[in-house]
C-alpha positions as CSV (number, residue, x, y, z in Angstrom):
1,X,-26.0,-29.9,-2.9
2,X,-26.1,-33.1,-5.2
3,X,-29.4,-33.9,-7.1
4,X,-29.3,-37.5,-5.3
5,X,-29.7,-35.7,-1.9
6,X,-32.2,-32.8,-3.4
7,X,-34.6,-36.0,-4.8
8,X,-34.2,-37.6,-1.0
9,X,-35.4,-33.9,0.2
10,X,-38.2,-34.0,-2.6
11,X,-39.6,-37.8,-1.8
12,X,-39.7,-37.1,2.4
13,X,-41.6,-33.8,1.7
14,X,-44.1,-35.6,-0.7
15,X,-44.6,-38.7,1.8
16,X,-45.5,-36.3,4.7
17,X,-47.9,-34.2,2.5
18,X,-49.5,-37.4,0.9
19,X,-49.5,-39.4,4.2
20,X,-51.0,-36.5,5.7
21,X,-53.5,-35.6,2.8
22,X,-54.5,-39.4,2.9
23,X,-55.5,-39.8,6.7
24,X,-57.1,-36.4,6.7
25,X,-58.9,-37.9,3.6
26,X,-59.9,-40.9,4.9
27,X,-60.9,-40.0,8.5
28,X,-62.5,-36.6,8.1
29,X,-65.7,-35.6,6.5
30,X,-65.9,-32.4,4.8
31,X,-65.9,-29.5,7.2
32,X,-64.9,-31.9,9.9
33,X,-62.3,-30.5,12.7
34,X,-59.9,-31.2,15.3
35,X,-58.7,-28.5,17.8
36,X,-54.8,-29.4,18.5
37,X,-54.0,-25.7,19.7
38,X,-56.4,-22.4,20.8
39,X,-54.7,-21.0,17.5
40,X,-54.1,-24.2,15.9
41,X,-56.8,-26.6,14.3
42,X,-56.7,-29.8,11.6
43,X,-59.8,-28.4,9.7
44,X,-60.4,-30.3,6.3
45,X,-61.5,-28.5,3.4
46,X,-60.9,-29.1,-0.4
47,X,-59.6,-26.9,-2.6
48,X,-60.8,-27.0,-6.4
49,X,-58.7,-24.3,-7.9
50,X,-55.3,-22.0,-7.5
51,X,-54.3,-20.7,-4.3
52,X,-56.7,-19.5,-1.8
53,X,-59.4,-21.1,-3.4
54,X,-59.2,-19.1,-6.6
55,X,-60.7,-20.4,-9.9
56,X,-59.4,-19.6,-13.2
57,X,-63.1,-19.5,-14.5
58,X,-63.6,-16.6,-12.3
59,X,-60.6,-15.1,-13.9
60,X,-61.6,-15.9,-17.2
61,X,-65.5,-16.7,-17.0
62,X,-65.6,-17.9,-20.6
63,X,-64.1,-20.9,-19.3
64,X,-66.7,-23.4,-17.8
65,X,-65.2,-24.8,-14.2
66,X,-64.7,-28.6,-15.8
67,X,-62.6,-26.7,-18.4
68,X,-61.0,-24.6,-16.3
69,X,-60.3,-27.3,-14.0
70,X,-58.5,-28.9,-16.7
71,X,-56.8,-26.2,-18.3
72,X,-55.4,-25.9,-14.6
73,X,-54.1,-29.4,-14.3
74,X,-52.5,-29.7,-17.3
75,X,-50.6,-26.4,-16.8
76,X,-49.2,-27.8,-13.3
77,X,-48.3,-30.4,-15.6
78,X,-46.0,-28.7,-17.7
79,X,-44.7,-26.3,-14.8
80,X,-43.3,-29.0,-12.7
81,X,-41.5,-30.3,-15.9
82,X,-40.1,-26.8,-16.1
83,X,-39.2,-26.4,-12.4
84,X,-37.6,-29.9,-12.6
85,X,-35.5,-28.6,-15.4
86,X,-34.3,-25.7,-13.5
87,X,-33.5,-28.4,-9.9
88,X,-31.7,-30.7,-12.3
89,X,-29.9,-27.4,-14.3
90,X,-28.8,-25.8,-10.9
91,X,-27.4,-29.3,-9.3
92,X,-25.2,-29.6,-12.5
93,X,-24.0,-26.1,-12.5
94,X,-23.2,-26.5,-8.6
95,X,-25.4,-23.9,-8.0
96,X,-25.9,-22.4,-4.5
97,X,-27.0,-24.3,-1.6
98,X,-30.0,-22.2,-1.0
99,X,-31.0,-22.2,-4.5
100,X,-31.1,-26.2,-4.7
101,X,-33.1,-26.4,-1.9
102,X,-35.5,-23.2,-2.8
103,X,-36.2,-25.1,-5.7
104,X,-36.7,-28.8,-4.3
105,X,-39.0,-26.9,-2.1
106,X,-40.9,-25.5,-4.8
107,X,-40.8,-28.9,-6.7
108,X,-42.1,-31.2,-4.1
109,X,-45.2,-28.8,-3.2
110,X,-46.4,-28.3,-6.4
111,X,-45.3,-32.0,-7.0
112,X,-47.5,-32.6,-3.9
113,X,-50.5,-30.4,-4.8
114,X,-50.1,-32.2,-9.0
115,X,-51.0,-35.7,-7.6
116,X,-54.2,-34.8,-5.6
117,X,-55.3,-33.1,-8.8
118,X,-54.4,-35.9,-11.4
119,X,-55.4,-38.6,-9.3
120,X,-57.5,-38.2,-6.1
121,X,-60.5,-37.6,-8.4
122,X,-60.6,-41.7,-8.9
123,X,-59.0,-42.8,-5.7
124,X,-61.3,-41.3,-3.5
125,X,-65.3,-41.3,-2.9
126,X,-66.6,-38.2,-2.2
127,X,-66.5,-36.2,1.7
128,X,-69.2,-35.1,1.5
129,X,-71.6,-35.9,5.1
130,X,-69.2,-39.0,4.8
131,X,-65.5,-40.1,5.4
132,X,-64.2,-40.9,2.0
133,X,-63.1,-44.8,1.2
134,X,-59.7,-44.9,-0.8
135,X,-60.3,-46.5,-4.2
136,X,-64.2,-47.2,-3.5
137,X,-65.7,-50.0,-5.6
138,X,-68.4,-47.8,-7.1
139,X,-65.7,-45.5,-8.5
140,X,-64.1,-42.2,-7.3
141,X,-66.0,-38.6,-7.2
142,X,-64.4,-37.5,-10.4
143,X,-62.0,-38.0,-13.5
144,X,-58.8,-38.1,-13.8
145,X,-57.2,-34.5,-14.1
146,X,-60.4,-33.3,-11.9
147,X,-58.9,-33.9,-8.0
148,X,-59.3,-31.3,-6.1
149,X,-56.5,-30.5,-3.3
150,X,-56.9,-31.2,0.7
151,X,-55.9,-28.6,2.9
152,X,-56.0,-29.0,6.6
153,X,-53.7,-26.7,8.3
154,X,-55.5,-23.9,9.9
155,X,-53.9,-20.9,12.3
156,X,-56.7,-19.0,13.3
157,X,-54.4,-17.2,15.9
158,X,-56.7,-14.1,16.2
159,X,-60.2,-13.6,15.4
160,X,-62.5,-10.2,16.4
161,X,-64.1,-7.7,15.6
162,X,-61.7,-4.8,14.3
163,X,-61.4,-1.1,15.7
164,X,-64.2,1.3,14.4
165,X,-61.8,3.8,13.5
166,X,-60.1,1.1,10.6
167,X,-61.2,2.5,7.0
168,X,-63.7,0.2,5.4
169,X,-63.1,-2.1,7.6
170,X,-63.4,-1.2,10.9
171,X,-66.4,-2.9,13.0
172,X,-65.9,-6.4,10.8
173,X,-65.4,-9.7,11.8
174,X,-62.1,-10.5,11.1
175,X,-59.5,-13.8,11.3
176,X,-56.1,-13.9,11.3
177,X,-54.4,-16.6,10.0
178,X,-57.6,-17.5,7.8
179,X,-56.3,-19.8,5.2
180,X,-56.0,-23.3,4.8
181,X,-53.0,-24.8,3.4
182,X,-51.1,-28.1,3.5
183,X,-47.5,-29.6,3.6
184,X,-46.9,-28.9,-0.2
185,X,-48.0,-25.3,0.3
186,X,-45.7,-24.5,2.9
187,X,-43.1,-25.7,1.0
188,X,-43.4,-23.9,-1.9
189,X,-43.7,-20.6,0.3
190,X,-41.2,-21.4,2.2
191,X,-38.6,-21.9,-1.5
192,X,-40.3,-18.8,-2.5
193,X,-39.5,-17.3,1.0
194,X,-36.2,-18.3,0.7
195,X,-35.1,-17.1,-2.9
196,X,-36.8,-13.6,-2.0
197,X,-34.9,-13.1,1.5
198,X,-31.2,-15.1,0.3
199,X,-31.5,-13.7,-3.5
200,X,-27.7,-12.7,-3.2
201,X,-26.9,-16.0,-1.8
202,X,-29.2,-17.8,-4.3
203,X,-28.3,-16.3,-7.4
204,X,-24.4,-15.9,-8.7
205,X,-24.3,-13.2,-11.7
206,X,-24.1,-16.5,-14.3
207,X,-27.8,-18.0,-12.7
């Protein structure tokens, strides 16, 4: 797979996440929901740190959340500089298909999930009790390098009460798929997916 057609891969991915990101933005308020399927819902939520909500200050709680927040950023920064070394590396080498597209996978999401953290700090109001206003005349909710990420996909295909007999569990609420995600997160699960399940395929002895 040639690098032209692995940057035409990498720009449709981004468009749908942003595009999707963007409406969800500017048409929900916080919280706000939309049942498409019983197990399927458009339920916005923002995400302020790593995957599943975590927080590098509650990692390393010297940090102060602005800091954190920052350090965060900047280190997506320099990791999608990295991962587009290894896209533009593999498509020289004529590197597996699989491996190509793992990693324009990988790029585009976390390419996705870079821009709402650089920039949706100043492009958007806040969502809170309101629907936000793209590039609002009294200034967005943050800095730059201080977006936080939208997430809107949300599977809840089960939810109940668990079996008694479960260990520490059993008797608890529980939902299943309870996360929230977006277009750039599947993507990068799904390039992660796909080196872990076609490794053999994905990697020759010289990558």
């Amino acid at each position: 797979m040639s690098l032209k057609k692995s940057i035409i891969l990498i720009i449709i991915i981004l468009l749908i996440d942003q595009i999707s990101k963007v409406y969800v933005k500017t048409h929900f308020a916080l919280h706000d929901s939309v049942e498409v399927l019983s197990w399927f819902k458009i339920y916005f939520i923002e995400n302020e740190g790593m995957a599943w909500g975590t927080r590098i200050s509650d990692i390393l709680p010297f940090m102060s959340d602005r800091t954190a927040k920052t350090f965060l950023t900047l280190f997506r920064v320099f990791a999608i500089v990295g991962i587009g070394y290894w896209l533009y590396s593999a498509t020289k080498k004529r590197s597996s298909r699989v491996l190509i597209i793992a990693v324009a996978l990988i790029f585009a999401g976390a390419m996705g999930n870079i821009i709402d953290s650089v920039f949706y700090g100043i492009f958007f109001n806040d969502s809170i009790g309101q629907i936000a206003t793209f590039l609002p005349e009294e200034g967005g909710y943050d800095t730059l390098l201080h977006g936080k990420v939208v997430d809107m996909l949300y599977f809840p295909m089960y939810k109940g009460y668990l079996p008694e007999w479960i260990p520490k569990y059993g008797g608890k609420f529980f939902t299943f798929f309870e996360p929230v995600f977006n277009i750039a997160d599947m993507a990068i699960s799904t390039g992660f997916i796909m080196l872990i399940v076609f490794n053999k395929r994905a990697f020759s002895n010289k990558d």
